[in-house]
N, C-alpha and C positions, 0 to 999 in steps of 0.2 A: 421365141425362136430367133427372131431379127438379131435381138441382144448376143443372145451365145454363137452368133454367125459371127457377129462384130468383133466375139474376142477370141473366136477362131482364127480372124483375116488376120490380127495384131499381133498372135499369137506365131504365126508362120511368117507373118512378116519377121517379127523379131528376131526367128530361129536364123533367118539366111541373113541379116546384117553384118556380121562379122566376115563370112563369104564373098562378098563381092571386090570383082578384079581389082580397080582403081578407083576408090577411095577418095572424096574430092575434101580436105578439110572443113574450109569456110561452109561450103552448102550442107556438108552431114551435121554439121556441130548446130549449125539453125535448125535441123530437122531435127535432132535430135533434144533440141532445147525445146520445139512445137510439142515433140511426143513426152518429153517428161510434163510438161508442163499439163498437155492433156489427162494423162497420167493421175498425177498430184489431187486435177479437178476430181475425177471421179473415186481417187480413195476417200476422198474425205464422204463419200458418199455411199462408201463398202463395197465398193468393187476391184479388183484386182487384176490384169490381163492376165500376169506370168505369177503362177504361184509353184512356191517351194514344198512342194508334198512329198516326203520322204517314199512311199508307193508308188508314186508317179516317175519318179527321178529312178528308180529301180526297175521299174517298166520299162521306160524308154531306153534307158542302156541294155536290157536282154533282148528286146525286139532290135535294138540298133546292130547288135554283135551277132544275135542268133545263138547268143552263151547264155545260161542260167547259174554259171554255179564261179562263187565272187570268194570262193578260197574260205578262212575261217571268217568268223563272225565279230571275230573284234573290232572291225572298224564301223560299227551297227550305231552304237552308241554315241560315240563323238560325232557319227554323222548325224544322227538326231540332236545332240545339244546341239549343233551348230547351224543347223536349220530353224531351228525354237530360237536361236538369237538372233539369226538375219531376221524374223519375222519382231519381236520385239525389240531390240538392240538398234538395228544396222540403220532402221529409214530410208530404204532404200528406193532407189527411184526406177523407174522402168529399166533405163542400162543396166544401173546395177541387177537389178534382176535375171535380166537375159546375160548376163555375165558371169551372175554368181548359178544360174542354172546349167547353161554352157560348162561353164569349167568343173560343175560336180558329175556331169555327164559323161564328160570325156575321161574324168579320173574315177569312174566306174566302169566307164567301156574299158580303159586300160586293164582295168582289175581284172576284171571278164579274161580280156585275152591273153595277160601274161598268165592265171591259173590253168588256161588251156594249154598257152606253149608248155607250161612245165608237165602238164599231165603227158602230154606226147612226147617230151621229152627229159625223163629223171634224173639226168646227169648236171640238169640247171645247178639242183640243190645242194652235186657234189663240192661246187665251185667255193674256193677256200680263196678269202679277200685275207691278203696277209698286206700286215706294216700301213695300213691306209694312213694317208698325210689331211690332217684336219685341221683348216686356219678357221680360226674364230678369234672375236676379241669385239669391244665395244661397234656400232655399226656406221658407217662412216669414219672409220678409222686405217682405213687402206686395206681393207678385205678382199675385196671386188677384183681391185687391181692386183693386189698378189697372188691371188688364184688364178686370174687369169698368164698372169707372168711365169707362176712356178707350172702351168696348164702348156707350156711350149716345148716343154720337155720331152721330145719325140716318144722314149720311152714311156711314161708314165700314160694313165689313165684320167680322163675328167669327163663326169658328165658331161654333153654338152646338150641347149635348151633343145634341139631336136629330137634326140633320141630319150631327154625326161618327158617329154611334151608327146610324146608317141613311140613309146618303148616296144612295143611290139608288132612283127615279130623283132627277136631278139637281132643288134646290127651285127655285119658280119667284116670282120678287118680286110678283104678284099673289095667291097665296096663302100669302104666308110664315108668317105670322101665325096660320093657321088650317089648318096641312097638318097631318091625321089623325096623323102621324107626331108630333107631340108632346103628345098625349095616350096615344100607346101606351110611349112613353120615359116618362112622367108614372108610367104604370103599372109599368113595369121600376126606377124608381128608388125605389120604394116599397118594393123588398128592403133596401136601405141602413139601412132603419128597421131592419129584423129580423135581418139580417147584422154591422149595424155599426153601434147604437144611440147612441154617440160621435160619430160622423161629421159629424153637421151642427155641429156644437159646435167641430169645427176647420176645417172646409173648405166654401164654399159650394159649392152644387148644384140646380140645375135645370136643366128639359128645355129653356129660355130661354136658360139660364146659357153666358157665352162657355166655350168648352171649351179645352182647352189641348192643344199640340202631340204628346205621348207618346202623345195618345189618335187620331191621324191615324196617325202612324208606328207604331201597333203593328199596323196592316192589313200593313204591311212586315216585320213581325216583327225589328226592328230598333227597340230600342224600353226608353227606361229606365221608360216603367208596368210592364213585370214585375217587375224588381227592386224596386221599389215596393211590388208587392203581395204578392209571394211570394219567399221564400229560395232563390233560382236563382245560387247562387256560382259556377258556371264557368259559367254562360251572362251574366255580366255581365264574368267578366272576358274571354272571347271577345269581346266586346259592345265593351268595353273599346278591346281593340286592332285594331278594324275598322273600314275606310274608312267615313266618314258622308256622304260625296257622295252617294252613291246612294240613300241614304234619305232626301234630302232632296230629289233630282230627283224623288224619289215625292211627298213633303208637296208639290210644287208643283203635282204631278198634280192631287192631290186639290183643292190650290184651284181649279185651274179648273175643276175637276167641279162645284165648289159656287157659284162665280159665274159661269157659263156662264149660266144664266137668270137669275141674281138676283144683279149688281154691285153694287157701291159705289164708294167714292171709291179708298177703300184695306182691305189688310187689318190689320186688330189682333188680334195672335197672342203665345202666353205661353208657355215653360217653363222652368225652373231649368234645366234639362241642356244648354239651348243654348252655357250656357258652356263646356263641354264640347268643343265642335263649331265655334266663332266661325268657325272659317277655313272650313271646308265649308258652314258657312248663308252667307258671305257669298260664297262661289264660285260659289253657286246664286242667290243672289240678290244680284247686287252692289249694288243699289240701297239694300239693306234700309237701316232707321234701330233704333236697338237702346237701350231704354232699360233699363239695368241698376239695379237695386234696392239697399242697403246695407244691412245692419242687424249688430249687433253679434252675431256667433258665441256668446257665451253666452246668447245667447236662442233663438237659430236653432237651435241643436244638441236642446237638451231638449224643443223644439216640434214639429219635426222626427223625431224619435227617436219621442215620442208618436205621432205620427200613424201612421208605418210600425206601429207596433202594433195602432193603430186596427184598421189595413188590413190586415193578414196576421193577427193572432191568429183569428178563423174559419175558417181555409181549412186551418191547417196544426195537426198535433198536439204539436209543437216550439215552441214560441218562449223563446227566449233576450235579456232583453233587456239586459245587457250585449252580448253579439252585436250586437244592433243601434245600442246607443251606439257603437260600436267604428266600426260600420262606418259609418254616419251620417261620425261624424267624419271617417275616413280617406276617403268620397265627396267629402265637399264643404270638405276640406282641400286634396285634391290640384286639385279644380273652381276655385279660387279661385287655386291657385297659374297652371292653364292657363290660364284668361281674361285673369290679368293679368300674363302672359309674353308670350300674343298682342298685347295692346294696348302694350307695352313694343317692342316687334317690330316692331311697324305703326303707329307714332305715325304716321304721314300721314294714318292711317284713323281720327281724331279724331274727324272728323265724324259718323261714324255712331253715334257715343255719345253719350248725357246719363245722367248718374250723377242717381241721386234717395236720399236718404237718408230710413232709414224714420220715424225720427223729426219730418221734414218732413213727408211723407208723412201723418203720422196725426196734425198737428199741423193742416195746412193743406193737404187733398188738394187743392182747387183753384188755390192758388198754384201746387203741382208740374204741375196740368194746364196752367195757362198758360206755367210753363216749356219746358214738354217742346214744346207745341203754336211756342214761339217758338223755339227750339233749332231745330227740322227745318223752320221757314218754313210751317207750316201756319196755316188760320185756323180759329179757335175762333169759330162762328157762336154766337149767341146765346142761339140755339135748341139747340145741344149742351151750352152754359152751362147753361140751365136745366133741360135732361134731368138733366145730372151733379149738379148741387147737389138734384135730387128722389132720386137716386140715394143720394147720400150721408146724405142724411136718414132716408132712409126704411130706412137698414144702419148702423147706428151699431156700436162695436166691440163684440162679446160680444152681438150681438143674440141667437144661440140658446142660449145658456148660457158661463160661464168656463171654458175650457180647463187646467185645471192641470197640470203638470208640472216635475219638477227635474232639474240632471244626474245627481246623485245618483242617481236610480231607473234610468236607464240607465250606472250605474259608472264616470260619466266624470268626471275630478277637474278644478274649476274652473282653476285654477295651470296642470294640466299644458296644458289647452286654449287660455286666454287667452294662453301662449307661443307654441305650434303657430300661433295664428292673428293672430299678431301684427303680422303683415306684410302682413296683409292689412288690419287695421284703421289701421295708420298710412300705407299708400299710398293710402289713399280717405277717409282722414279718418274716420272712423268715430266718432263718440262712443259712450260704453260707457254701457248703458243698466245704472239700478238694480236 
């Protein structure tokens, strides 16, 4: 009894860590170096505080919401592979645990309660998402920033990480602005500081901030943010070879969950993994327009490779990061070979593309907005001009500090890479940056 009180105490200790007001770096990052550590001692002895029980994790979201009923069934399965990989796979260490429990919690209480708003309300599912703007293109290649650029467009639509992060009830355009819900996101994202000290150095983040597609579809559990954030090697290659229709007739859901009260023009929507997926994003949404990014793979790979470190070193007691050079590369070698086999395939489907290169890109962001804006026949009001040039001003590159990294420190040899990815820089023109 003593013992199961002990991982009771660790257990509620763990749940409210994320919760607390003010956050002290240095003293958490020692405690939390004491508890992994303790942690560590008694797995090797088969004990576990925080376990990933697919019943368990379903329990606690329907007692947490007072909801039992989680919509169709199709997200049953990937959420079982990918529980069976955090348990073999991931090595994960106490945080990561209460982290990776945490976040399947919340993105089933979500599930919970947008199947509710929509029962109460049927008009969710009438909501018709026309012309969505979709940037995707290698990662680290100016993604981040042009979503959020072409996201100032008074008009238009963008997730933003409050309302992905706690979508329901659905937000309403008279309170956008001022819905309690992004001052408690405001408070949740103040862990990043303590967790992931790096973070803002490579990737922007706010409770304002457009949020990007991985973080819609992991309510689907179908979804490249885990591979992301945690070392889940058969649940990305299951992931891998599974239809993405379905996970993307879900992304649609959830837009209209979020513009059922609070439209816009259109939506503008981000992620690298789309390339992935082209023919399933554009089966769901045939309208879509897709602006794909370009930047030269010897930049992309070592920036890249970084960042997954950023994001997984906390969580896991392993990190390997040749492992992650390796795999980085072989992601978004084979990403580049499928995007541009599909558009080789589908030359009719011209139209839905404008290539931007990154170099343009961070040379003359608003020349490429007025491309893009003339490419899909859109108008560039004035007034969205002048949002985006305050935008750009007010983000200039390396605003929160330089990001450093080489291929070198992820064991990837320049030569052998700059061949592998050859074919991708001479079919899109690519210039090779110094």
């Amino acid at each position: 009894m003593a013992q199961q009180g002990s991982k009771n105490q660790c257990t509620d200790m763990s749940s409210r860590i994320r919760f607390s007001a003010k956050p002290d770096r240095g003293g958490f990052s020692m405690l939390l170096s004491g508890i992994n550590a303790v942690n560590r001692f008694l797995q090797n002895y088969g004990h576990e505080f925080v376990r990933l029980d697919e019943t368990a994790l379903l329990e606690k979201s329907c007692k947490r919401t007072g909801l039992d009923d989680f919509g169709d069934d199709s997200f049953r399965q990937p959420l079982g592979v990918l529980l069976r990989s955090f348990e073999s796979d991931a090595d994960l260490n106490l945080v990561g645990r209460i982290s990776a429990k945490s976040e399947i919690v919340r993105m089933l209480c979500n599930r919970l309660r947008m199947v509710n708003d929509c029962k109460r309300n049927l008009e969710i599912r009438d909501e018709v998402v026309r012309r969505p703007l979709f940037i995707t293109g290698l990662p680290r290649s100016g993604t981040t920033f042009l979503h959020a650029l072409l996201a100032q467009d008074p008009a238009c639509r963008a997730p933003q990480v409050w309302e992905v992060m706690h979508p329901s009830p659905p937000p309403e355009t008279a309170s956008y602005h001022v819905d309690p819900r992004i001052v408690e996101t405001e408070k949740e994202l103040k862990w990043l500081d303590i967790l992931m000290p790096d973070f803002k150095r490579v990737h922007l983040i706010h409770a304002r901030y457009p949020q990007e597609c991985i973080a819609i579809t992991g309510h689907a559990f179908m979804s490249y943010v885990f591979e992301t954030m945690y070392q889940v090697s058969s649940y990305r290659i299951w992931h891998d070879k599974s239809d993405k229709r379905p996970v993307y007739e879900f992304h649609r859901q959830f837009l209209q969950h979020l513009q059922w009260r609070c439209p816009g023009t259109h939506w503008v929507l981000k992620a690298p993994s789309h390339l992935m997926a082209l023919e399933s994003l554009l089966h769901v949404y045939p309208d879509a327009e897709i602006v794909v990014t370009h930047r030269d793979p010897l930049k992309v790979l070592p920036s890249c490779a970084s960042f997954t470190k950023v994001l997984r070193e906390p969580f896991t007691n392993r990190l390997d990061k040749e492992q992650i050079g390796n795999e980085v590369s072989s992601r978004w070698e084979g990403s580049a070979w499928q995007a541009l086999h599909f558009r080789q395939v589908n030359q009719g489907m011209g139209g839905h593309f404008c290539d931007v290169q990154y170099a343009e890109l961070e040379r003359d962001p608003m020349s490429v907005v007025r491309g893009i804006y003339r490419h899909f026949g859109r108008e560039l009001t004035d007034k969205a001009e002048l949002a985006m040039r305050r935008f750009v001003a007010e983000n200039p590159k390396d605003k929160n500090g330089v990001h450093r990294y080489s291929l070198e420190e992820f064991g990837l040899d320049r030569e052998t890479e700059k061949r592998r990815f050859q074919f991708y820089m001479d079919y899109f023109g690519i210039p090779p940056e110094l």
